[in-house]
C-alpha positions as a printed Julia matrix, in Angstrom:
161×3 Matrix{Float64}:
   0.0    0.0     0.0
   1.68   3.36   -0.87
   1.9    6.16    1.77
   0.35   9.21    1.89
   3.03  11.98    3.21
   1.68  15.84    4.17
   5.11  18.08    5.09
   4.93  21.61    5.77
   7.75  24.19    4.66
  10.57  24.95    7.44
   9.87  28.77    6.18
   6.05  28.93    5.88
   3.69  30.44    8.54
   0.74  29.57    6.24
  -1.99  26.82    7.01
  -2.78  24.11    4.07
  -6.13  22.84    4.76
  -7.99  19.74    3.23
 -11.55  19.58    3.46
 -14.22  17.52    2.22
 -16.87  18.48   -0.01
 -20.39  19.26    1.75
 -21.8   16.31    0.08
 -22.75  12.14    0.58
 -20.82  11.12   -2.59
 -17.48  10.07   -2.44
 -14.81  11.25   -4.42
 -11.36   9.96   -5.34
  -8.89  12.48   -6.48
  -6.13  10.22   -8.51
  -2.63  11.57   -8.7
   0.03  11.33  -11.7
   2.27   9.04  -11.42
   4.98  12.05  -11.68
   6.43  14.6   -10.33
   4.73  18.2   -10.82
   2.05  20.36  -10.01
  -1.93  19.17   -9.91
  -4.05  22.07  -11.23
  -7.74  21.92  -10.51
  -8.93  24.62  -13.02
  -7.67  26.6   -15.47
  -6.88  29.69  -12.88
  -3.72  27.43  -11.55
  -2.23  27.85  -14.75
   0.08  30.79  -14.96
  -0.69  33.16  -17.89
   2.76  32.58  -19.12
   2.72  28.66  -19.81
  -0.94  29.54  -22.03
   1.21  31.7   -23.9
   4.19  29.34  -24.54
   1.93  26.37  -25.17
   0.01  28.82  -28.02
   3.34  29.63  -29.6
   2.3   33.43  -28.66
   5.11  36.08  -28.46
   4.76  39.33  -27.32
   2.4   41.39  -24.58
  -0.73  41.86  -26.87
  -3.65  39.74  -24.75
  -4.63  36.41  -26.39
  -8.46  36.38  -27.32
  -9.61  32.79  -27.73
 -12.67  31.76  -30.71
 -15.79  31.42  -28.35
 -17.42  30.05  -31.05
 -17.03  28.68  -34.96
 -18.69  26.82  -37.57
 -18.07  25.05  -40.88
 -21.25  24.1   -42.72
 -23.32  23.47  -46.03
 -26.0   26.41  -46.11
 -27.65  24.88  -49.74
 -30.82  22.71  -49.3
 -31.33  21.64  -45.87
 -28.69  23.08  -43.58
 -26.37  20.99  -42.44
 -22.97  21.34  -39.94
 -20.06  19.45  -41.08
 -18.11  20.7   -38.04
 -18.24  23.37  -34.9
 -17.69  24.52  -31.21
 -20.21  25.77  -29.35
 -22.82  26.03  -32.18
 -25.73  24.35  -31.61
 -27.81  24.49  -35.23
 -28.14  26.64  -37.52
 -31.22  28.56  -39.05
 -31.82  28.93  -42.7
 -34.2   32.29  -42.6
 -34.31  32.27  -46.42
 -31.58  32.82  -49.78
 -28.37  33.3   -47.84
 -29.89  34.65  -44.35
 -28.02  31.88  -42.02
 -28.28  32.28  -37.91
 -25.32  30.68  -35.63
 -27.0   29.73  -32.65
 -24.6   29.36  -29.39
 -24.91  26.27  -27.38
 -23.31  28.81  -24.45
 -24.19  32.13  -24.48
 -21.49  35.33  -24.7
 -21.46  37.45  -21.93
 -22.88  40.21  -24.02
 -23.72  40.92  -27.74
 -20.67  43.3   -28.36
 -18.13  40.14  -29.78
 -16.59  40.38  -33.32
 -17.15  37.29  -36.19
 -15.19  36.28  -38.98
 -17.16  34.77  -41.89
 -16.01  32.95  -45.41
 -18.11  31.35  -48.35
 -17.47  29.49  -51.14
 -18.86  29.23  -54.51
 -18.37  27.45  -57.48
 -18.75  29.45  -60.81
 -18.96  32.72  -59.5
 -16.14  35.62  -60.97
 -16.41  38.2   -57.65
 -16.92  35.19  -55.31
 -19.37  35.76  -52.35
 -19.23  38.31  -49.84
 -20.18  37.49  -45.62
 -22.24  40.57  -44.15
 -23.42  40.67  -40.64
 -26.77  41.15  -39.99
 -26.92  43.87  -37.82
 -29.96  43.83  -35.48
 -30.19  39.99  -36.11
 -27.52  39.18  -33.17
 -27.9   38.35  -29.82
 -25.53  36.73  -27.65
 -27.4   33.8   -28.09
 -26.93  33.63  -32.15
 -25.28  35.86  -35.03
 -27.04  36.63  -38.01
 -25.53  36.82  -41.09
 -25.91  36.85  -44.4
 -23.81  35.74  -48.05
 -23.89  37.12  -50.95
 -22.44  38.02  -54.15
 -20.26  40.87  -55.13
 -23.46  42.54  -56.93
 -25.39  42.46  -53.78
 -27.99  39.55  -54.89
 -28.05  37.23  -51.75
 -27.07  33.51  -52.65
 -26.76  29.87  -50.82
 -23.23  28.0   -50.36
 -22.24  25.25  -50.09
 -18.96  26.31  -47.84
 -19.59  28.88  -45.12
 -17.67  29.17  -41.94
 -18.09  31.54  -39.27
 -15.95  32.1   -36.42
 -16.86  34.6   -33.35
 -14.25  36.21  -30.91
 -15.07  37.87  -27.66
């Protein structure tokens, strides 16, 4: 049976405590079976190992996707891939809503958007529907250089906030 040893620091005044959970289920916490730190949410990590594990350089903050989107918008919608999307809604030619499994905190975040389509000379065009966004779902819209609105078949979105 391995040991379970609990040793203060010769130099520390401070009190570690270990207490259980207010609860009638039991838990097991199960240790590595290496040397290092346990963290037990992502406010143990230091800001500086996010960085070096995102290949970031520089001071500029690090804004993560909160939400993206890859999916067929001709015929019946369908997703091929996404994070935190839950469906999207056709509302007509090229009118598309991103619906958030997890809401933002507010409606004030920024989206990327890209379409494909086959055949076209000016390609297609991604414009936000303003009005149409929530932070529940974006609204957005595709459509061709010459402003007539149009389906695709590739359309990913991507929202930062």
């Amino acid at each position: 049976m391995s040991n379970v040893k609990i040793e203060g620091n010769a130099s520390g005044t401070g009190t570690f405590t270990i207490a259980a959970p207010n609860s009638n289920t039991d838990r097991t916490l199960t240790l590595p079976d290496e040397a290092g730190t346990v963290l037990t949410s992502v406010s143990d990590v230091a800001a500086s190992q996010i960085v070096d594990a995102l290949n970031a350089t520089g001071s500029a903050p690090i804004y993560a996707c909160r939400a993206w989107v890859n999916f067929n918008g001709t015929g019946t919608v369908a997703i091929r891939g996404s994070g935190n999307v839950s469906s999207i809604t056709d509302n007509g030619t090229g009118d598309y809503t991103v619906n958030f499994t997890t809401a933002m905190p507010d409606a004030n975040y920024s989206y990327i958007g890209a379409a494909q389509a086959f055949g076209i000379a000016n390609g297609p065009m991604v414009d936000m529907y303003y009005g149409g966004s929530s932070t529940t779902a974006a609204r957005f819209r595709v459509f061709q250089q010459n402003a007539s609105a149009m389906d695709t078949s590739y359309a990913s979105i991507s929202v930062f906030r």
